[in-house]
Biopython code that builds the backbone (N, CA, C, O; Angstrom):
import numpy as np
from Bio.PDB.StructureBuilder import StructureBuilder

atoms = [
    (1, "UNK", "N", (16.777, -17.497, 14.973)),
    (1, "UNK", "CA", (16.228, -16.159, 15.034)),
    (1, "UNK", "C", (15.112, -16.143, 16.080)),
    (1, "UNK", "O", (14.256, -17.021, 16.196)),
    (2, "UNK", "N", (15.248, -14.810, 16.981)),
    (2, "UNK", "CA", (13.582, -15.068, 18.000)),
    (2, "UNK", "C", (12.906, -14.241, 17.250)),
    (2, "UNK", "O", (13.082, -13.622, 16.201)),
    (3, "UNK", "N", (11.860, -14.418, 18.259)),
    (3, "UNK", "CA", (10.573, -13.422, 17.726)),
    (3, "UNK", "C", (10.974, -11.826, 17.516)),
    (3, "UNK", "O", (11.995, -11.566, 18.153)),
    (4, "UNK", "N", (10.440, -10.683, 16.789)),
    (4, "UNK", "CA", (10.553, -9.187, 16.960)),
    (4, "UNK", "C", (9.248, -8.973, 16.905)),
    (4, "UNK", "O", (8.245, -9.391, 16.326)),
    (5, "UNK", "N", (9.612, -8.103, 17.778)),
    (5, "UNK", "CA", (8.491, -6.479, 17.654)),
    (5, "UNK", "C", (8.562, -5.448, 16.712)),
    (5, "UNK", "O", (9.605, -4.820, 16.530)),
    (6, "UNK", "N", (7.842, -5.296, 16.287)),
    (6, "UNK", "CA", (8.294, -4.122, 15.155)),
    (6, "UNK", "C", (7.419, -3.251, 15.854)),
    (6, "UNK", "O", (6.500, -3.831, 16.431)),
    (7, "UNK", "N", (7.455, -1.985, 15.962)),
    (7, "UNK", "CA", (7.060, -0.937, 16.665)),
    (7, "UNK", "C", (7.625, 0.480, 15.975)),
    (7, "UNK", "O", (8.752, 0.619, 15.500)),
    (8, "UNK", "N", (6.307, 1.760, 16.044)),
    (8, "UNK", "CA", (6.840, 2.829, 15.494)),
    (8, "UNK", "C", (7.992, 3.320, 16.767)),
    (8, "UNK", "O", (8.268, 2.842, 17.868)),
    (9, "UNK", "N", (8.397, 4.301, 16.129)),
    (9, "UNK", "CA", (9.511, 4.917, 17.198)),
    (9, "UNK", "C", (8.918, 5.447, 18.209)),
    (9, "UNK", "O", (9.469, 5.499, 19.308)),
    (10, "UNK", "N", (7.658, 5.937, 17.975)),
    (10, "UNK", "CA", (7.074, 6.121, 19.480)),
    (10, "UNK", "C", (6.862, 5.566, 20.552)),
    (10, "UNK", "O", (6.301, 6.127, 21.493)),
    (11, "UNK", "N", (7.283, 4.374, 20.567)),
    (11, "UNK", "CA", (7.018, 3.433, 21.696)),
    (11, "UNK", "C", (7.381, 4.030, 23.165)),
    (11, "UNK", "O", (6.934, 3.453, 24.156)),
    (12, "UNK", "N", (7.900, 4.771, 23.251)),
    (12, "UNK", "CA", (8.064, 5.563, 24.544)),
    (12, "UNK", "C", (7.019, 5.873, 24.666)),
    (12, "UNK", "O", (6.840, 5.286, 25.734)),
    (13, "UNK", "N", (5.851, 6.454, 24.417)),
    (13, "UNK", "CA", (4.482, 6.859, 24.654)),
    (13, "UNK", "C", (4.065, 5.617, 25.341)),
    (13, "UNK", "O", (3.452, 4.814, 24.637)),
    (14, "UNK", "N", (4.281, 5.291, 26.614)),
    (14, "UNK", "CA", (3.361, 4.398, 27.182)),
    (14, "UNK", "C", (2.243, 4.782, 27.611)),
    (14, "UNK", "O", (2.155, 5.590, 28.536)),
    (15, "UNK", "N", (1.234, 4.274, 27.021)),
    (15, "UNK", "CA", (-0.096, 4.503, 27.417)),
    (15, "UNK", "C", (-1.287, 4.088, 26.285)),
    (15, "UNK", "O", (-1.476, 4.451, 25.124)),
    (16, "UNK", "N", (-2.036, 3.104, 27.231)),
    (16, "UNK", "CA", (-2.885, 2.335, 26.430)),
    (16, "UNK", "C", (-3.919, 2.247, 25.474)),
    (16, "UNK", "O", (-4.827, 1.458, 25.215)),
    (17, "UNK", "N", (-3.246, 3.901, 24.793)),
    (17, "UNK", "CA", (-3.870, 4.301, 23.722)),
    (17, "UNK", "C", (-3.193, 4.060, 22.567)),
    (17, "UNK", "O", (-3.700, 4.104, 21.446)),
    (18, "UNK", "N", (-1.874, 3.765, 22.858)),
    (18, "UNK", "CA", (-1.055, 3.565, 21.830)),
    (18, "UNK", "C", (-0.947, 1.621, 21.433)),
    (18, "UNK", "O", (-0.639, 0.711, 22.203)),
    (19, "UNK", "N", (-1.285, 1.567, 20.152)),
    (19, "UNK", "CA", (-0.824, -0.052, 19.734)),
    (19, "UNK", "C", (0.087, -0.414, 20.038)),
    (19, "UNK", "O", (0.040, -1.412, 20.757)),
    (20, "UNK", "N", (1.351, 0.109, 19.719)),
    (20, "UNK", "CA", (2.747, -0.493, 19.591)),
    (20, "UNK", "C", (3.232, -0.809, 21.020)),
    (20, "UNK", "O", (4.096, -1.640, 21.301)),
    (21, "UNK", "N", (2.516, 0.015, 21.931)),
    (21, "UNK", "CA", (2.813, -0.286, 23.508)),
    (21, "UNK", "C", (1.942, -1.276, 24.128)),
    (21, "UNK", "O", (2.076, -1.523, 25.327)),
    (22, "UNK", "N", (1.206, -1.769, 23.538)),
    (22, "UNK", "CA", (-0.076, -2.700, 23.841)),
    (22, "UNK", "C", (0.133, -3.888, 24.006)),
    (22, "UNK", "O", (-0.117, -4.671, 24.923)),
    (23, "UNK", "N", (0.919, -4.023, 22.433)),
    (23, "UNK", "CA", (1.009, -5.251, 22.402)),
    (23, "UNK", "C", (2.501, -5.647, 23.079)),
    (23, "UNK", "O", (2.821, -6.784, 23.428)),
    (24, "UNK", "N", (3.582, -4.085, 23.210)),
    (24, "UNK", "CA", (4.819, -5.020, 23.559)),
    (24, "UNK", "C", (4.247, -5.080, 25.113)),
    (24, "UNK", "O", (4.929, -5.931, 25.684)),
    (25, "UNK", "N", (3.425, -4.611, 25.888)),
    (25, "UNK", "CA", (3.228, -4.685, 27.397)),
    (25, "UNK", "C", (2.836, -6.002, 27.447)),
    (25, "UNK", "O", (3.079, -6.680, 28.445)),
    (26, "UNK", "N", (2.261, -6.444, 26.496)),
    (26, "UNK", "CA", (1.457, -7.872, 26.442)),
    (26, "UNK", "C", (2.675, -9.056, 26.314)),
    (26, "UNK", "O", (2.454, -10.136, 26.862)),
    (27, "UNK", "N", (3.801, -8.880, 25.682)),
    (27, "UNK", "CA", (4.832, -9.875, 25.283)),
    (27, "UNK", "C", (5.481, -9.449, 26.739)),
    (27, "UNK", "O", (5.854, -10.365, 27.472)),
    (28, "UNK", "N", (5.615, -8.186, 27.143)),
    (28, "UNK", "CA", (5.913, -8.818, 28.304)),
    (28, "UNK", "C", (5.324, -9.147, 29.645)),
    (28, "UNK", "O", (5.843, -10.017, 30.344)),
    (29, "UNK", "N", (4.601, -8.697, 29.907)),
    (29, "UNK", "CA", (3.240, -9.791, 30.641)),
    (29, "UNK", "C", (3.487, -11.274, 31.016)),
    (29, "UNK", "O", (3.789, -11.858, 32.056)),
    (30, "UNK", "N", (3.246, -11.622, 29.800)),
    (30, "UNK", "CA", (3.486, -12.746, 29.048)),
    (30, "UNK", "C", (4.525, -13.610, 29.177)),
    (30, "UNK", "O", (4.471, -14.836, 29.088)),
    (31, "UNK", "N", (5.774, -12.711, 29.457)),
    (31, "UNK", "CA", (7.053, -13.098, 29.639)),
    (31, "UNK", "C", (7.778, -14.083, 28.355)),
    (31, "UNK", "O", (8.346, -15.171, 28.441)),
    (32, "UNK", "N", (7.437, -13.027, 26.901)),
    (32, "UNK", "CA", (7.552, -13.755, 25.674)),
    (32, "UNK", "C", (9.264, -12.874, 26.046)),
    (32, "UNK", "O", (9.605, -11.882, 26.690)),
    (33, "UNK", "N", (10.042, -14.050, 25.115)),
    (33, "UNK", "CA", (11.711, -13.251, 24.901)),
    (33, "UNK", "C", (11.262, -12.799, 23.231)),
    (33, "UNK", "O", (10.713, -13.639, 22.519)),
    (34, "UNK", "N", (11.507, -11.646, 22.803)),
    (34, "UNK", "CA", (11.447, -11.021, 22.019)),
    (34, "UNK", "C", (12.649, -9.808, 21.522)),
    (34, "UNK", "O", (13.103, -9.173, 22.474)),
    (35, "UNK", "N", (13.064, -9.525, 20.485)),
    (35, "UNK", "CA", (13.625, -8.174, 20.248)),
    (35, "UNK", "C", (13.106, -7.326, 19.850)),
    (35, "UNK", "O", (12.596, -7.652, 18.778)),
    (36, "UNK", "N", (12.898, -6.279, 20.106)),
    (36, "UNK", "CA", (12.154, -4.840, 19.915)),
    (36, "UNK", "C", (12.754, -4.218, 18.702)),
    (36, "UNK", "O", (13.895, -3.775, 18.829)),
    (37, "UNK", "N", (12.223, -4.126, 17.660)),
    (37, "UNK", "CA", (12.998, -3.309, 16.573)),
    (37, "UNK", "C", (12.148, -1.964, 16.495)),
    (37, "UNK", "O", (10.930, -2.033, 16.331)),
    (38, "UNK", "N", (12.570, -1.172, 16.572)),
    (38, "UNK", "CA", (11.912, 0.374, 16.243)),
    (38, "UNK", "C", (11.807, 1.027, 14.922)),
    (38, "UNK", "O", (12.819, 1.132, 14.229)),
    (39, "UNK", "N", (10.640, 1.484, 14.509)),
    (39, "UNK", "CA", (11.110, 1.413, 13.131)),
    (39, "UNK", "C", (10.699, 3.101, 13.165)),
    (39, "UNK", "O", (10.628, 3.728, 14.222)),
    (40, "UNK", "N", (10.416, 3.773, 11.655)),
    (40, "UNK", "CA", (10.113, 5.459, 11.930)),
    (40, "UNK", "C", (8.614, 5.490, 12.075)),
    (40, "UNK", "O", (7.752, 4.690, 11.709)),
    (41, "UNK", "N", (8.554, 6.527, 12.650)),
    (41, "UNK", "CA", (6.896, 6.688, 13.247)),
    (41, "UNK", "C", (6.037, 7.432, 12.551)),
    (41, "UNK", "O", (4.808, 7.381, 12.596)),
    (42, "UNK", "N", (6.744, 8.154, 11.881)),
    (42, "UNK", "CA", (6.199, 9.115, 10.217)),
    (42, "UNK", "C", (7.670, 9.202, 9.183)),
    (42, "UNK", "O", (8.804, 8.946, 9.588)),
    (43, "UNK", "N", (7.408, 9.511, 8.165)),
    (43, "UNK", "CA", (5.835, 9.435, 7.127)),
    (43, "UNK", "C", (5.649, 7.944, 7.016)),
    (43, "UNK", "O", (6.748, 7.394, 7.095)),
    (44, "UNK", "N", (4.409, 6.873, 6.822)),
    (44, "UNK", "CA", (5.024, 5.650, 7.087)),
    (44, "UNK", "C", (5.166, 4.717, 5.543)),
    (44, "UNK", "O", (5.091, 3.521, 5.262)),
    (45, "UNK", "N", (5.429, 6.098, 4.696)),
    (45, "UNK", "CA", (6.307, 5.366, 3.266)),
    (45, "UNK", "C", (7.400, 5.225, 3.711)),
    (45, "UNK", "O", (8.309, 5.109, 2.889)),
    (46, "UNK", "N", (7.817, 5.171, 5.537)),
    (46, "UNK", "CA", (9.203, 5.197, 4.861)),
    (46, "UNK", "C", (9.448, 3.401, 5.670)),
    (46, "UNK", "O", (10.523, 2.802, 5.651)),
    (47, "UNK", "N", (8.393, 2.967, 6.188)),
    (47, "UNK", "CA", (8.201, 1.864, 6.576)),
    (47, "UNK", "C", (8.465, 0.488, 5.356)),
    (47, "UNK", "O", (7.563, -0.330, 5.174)),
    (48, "UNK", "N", (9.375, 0.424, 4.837)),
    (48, "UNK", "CA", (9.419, -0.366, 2.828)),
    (48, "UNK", "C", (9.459, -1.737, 3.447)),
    (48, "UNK", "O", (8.553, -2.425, 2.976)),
    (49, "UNK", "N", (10.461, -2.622, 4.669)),
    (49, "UNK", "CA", (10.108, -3.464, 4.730)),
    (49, "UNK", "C", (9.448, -4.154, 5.996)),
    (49, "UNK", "O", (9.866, -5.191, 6.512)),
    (50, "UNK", "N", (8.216, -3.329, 6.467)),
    (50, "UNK", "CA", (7.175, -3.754, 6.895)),
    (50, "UNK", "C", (5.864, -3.758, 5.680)),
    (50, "UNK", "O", (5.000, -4.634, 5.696)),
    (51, "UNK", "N", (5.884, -2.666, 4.678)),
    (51, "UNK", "CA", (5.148, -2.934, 3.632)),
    (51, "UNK", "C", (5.318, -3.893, 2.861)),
    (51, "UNK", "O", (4.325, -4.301, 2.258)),
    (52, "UNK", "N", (6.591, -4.534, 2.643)),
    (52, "UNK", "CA", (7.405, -5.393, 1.565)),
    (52, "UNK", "C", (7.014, -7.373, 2.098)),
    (52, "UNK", "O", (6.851, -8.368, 1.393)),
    (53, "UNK", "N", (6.998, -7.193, 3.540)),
    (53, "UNK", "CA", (6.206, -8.583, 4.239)),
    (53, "UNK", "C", (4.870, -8.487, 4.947)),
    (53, "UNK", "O", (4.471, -9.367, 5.709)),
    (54, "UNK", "N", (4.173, -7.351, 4.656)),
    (54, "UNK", "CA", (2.891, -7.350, 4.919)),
    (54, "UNK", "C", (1.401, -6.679, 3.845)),
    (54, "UNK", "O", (0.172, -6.691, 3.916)),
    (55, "UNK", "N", (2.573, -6.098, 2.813)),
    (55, "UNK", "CA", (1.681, -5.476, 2.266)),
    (55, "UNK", "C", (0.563, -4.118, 2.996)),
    (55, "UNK", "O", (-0.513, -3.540, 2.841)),
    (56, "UNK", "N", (1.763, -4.195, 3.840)),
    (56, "UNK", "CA", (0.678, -2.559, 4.587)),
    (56, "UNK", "C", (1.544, -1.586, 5.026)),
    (56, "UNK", "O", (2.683, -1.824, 4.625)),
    (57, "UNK", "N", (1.492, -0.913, 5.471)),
    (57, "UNK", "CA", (2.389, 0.239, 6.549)),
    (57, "UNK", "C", (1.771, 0.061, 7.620)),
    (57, "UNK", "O", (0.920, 0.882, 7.279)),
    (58, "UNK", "N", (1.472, -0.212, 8.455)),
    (58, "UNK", "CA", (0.700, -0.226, 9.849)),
    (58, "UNK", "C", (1.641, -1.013, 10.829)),
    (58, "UNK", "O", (2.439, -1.872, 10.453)),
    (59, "UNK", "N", (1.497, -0.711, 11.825)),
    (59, "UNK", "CA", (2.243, -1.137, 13.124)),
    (59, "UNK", "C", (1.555, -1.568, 14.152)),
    (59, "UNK", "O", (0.675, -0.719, 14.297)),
    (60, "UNK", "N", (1.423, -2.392, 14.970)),
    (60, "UNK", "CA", (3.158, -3.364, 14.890)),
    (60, "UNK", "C", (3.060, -4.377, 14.289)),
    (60, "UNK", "O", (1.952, -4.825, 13.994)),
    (61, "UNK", "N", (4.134, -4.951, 13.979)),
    (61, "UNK", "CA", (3.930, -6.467, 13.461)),
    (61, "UNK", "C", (4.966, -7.390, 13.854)),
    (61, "UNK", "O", (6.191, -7.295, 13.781)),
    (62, "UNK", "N", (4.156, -8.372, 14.318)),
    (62, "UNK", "CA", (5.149, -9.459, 15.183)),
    (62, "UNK", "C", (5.782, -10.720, 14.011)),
    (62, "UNK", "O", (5.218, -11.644, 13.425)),
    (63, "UNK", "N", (7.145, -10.246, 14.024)),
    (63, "UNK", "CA", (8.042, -11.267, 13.170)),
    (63, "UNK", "C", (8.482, -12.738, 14.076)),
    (63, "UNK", "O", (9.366, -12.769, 14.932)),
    (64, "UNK", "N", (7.674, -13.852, 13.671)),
    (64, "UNK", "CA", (8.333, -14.816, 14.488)),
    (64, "UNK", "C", (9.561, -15.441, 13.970)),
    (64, "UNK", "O", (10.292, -15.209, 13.007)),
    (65, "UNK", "N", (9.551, -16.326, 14.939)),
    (65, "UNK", "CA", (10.660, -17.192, 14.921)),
    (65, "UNK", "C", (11.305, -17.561, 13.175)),
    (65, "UNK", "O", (12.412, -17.266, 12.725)),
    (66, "UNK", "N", (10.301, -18.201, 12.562)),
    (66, "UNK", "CA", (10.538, -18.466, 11.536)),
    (66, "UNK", "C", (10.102, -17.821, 9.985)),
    (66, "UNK", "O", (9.856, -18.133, 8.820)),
    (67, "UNK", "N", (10.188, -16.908, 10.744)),
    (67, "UNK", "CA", (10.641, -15.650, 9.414)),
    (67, "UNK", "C", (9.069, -14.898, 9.113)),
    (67, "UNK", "O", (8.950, -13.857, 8.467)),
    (68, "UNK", "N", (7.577, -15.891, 9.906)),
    (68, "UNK", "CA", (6.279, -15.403, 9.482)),
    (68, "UNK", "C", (6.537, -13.775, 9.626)),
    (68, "UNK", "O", (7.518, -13.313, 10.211)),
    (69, "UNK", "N", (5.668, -13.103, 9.101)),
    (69, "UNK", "CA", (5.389, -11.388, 9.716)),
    (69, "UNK", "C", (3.790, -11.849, 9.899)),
    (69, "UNK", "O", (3.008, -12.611, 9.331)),
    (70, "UNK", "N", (3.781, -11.107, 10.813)),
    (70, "UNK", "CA", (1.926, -11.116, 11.440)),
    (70, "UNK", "C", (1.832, -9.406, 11.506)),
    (70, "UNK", "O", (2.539, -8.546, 12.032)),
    (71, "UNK", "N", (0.825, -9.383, 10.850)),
    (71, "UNK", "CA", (0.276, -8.054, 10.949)),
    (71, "UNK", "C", (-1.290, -7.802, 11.484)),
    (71, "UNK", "O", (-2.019, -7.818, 10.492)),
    (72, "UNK", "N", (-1.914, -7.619, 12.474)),
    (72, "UNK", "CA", (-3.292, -7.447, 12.826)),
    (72, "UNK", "C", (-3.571, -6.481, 13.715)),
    (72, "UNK", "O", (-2.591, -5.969, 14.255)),
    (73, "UNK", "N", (-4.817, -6.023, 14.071)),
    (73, "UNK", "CA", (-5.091, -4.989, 14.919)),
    (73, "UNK", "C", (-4.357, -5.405, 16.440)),
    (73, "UNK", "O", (-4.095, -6.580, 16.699)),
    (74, "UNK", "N", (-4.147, -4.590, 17.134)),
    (74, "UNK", "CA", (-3.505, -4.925, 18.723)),
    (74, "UNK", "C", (-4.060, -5.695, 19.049)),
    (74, "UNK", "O", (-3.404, -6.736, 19.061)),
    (75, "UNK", "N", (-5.547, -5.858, 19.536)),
    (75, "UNK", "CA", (-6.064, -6.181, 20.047)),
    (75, "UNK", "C", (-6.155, -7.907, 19.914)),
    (75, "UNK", "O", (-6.198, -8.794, 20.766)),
    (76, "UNK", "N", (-6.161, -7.918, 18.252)),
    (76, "UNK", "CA", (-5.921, -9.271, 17.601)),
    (76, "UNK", "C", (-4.766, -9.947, 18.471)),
    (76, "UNK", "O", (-4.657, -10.936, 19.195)),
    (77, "UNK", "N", (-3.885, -8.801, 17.981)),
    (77, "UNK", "CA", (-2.036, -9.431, 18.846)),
    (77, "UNK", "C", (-2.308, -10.113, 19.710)),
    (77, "UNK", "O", (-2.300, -11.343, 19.745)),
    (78, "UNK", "N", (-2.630, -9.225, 20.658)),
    (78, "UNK", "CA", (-2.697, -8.981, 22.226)),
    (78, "UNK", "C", (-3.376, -10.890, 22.675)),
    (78, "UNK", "O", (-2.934, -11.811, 23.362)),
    (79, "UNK", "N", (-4.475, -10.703, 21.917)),
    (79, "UNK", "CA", (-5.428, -12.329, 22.397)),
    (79, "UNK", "C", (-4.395, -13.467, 22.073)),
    (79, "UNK", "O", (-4.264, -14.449, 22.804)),
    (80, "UNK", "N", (-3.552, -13.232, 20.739)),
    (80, "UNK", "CA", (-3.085, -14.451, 20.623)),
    (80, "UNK", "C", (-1.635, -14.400, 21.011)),
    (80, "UNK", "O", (-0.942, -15.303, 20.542)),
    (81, "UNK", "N", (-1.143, -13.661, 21.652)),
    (81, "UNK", "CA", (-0.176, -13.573, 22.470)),
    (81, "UNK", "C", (-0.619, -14.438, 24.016)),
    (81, "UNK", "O", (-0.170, -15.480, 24.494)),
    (82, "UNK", "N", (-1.602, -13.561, 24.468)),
    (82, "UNK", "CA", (-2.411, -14.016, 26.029)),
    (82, "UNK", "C", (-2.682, -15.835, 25.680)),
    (82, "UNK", "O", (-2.651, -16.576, 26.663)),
    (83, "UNK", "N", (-2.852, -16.257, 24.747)),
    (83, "UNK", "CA", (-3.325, -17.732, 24.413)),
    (83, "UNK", "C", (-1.902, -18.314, 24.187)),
    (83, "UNK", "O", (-1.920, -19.489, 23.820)),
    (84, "UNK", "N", (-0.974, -17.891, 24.291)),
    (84, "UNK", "CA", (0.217, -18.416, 24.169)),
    (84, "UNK", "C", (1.391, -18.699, 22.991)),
    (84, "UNK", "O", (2.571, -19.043, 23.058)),
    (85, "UNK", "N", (0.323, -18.330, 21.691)),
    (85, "UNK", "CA", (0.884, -18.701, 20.690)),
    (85, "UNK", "C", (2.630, -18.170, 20.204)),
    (85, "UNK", "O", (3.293, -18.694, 19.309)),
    (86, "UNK", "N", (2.996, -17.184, 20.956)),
    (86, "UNK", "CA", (4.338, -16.412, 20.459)),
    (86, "UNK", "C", (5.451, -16.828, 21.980)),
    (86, "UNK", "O", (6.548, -16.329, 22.228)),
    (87, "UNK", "N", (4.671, -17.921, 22.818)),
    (87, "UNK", "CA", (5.911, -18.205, 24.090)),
    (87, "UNK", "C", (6.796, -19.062, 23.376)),
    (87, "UNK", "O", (7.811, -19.495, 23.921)),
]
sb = StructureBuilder()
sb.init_structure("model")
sb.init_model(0)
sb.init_chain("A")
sb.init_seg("    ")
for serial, (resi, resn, name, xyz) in enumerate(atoms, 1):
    if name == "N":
        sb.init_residue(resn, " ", resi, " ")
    sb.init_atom(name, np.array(xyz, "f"), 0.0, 1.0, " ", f" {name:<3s}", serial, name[0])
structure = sb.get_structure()
């Protein structure tokens, strides 16, 4: 299994106000191989299994390789992406 992106459906909104575009600009930057999963962007009860492996609704959350879910602010992502941890 590779890494995913989990991302609201808005990810077309590029612009660096948005999380979900933050961090995937950063994986690819980065030149991480990843799959992009899109998930719904409202209401985000309907988000069950990003709540179900993170205990939150919030976006994005990077599913690695081996099944972890990481859930943290972008910005969090973003550093430990740039440090290499998801190549």
């Amino acid at each position: 299994m590779s890494t995913k992106l989990h991302t609201c459906g808005a990810s077309w909104l590029k612009i660096d106000a948005h999380p979900c575009w933050t961090v995937e600009k950063a994986l690819n930057e980065r030149g991480v191989d990843y799959e992009a999963v899109r998930g719904p962007t409202y209401p985000r009860s309907r988000r069950k299994a990003i709540e179900e492996h993170t205990n939150q609704r919030l976006l994005p959350v990077i599913e690695t390789a081996d099944g972890t879910w990481i859930r943290e602010d972008s910005k969090v992502l973003i550093e430990r992406i740039n440090t290499g941890e998801f190549d």
